[in-house]
N, C-alpha and C positions, 0 to 999 in steps of 0.2 A: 504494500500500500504506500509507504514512504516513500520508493522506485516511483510510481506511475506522480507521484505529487513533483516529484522533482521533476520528471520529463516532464509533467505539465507545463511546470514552473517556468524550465529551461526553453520551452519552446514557444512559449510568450513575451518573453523578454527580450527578444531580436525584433520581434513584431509592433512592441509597444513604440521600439525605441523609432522603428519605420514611420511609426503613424504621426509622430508629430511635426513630420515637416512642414505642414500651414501651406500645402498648395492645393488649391482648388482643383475639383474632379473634374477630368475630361471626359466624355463617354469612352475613351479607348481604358483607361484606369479605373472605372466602375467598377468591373468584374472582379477585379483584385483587391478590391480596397475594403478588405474584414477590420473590422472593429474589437480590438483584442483591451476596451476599457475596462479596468484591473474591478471597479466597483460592479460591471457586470460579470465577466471571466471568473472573478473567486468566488461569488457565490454560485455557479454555474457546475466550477469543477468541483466546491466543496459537497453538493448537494450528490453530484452523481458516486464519488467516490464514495459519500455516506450509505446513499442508497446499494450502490456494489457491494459492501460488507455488508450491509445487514440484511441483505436479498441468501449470503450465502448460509446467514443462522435463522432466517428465517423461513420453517420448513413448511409452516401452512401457507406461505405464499402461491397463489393462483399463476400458473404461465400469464392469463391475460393481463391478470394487474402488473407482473413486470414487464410486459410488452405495451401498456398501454402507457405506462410510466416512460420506459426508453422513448418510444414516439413523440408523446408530448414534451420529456427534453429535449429531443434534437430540434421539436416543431419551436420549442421556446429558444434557445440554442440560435437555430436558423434566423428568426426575426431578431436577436437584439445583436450578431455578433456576423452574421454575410454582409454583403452587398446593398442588402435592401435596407440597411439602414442607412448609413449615405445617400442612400439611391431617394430615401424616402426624403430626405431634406430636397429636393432638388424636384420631386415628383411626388404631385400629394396623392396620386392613386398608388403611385407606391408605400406610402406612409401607411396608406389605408389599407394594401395587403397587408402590411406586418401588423395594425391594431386587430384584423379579422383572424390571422394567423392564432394570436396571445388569446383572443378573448373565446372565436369557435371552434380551433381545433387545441392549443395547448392546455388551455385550461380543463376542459372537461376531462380528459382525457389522463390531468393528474387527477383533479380530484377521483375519477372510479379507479384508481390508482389504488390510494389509499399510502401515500407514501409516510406517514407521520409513523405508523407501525414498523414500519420495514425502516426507517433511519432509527426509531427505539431500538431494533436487534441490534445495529450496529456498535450500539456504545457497551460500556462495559458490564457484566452484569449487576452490579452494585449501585451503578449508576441507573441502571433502569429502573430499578426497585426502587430509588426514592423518586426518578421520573411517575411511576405509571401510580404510587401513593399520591404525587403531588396533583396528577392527573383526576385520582378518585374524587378528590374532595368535592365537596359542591360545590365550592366558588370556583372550583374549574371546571367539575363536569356537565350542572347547570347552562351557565355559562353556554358552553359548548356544543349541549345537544340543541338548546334554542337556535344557536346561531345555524346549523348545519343541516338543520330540517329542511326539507325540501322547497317547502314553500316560502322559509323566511329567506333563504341563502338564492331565492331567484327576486326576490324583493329588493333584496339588496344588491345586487347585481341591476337589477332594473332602474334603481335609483341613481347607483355611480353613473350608468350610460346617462343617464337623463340631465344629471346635476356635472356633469362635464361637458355637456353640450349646451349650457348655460351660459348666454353672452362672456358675462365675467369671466368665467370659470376657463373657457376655450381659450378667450384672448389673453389668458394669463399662460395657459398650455404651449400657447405659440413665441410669449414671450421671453420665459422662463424653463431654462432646463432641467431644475430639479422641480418644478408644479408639474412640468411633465412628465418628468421618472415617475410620481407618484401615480398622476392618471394610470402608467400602465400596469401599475402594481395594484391600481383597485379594479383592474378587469381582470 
């Protein structure tokens, strides 16, 4: 596991150093021009590494749930780290495949995932035990089955689209790049 974090590591850091040269895309540099930003990339690789170990302690895991997990990271993966994200400043029906990418295909496809289990396998087992206690309690399990009911968890997704497409709310999207990291993080 420490091998594949290093090669990660090692194979970003040529890349990052590439991407800051401050020149404007051409269409012939499109195609090459991946987005290897450390605040997207570490969470990326830390999730899939987590989910790899504890795919392999975790025995009741379903083929589909970890196939539907790989898909939706590569699907999330693809949108915030190819082409189409440059591509999407430059071209807003680009822009608009990657938000349909994050919100119809990567999202659902973690949640029937179920990955919150399968990253528990991976930690230690001492640590899970006071995880899955800290998880019991009612201010977290409460909590938690409200939020993920079916009906509450498309209400709130119905809300984000509606109150990001809210004058304010947009033209702060367009102006700001961390109001907009957050829009994608609430689809």
């Amino acid at each position: 596991m420490k091998l594949l974090l290093l090669l990660a590591i090692s194979c970003i850091l040529p890349v990052l150093a590439y991407a800051h040269e401050n020149k404007p895309l051409g269409p012939d540099g499109l195609w090459t021009a991946w987005e290897f930003d450390p605040g997207v990339v570490i969470p990326l690789v830390f999730t899939a590494l987590l989910y790899a170990a504890g795919s392999h302690r975790h025995f009741g895991l379903k083929r589909t749930q970890r196939l539907c997990f790989w898909i939706g990271w590569i699907t999330l993966t693809l949108a915030l780290v190819s082409p189409l994200h440059p591509m999407g400043e430059a071209l807003f029906s680009a822009h608009m495949v990657q938000h349909e990418m994050l919100m119809i295909v990567a999202a659902p496809l973690l949640v029937v995932s179920r990955p919150l289990i399968t990253f528990l396998w991976a930690l230690p087992f001492r640590w899970r035990r006071i995880v899955g206690r800290w998880a019991r309690t009612p201010l977290v399990l409460n909590p938690w089955l409200w939020l993920t009911a079916p009906f509450v968890a498309w209400w709130i997704h119905a809300i984000a689209i509606w109150a990001w497409h809210a004058p304010a709310l947009f033209q702060a999207t367009i102006n700001n790049d961390l109001v907009h990291g957050a829009q994608h993080l609430s689809f």
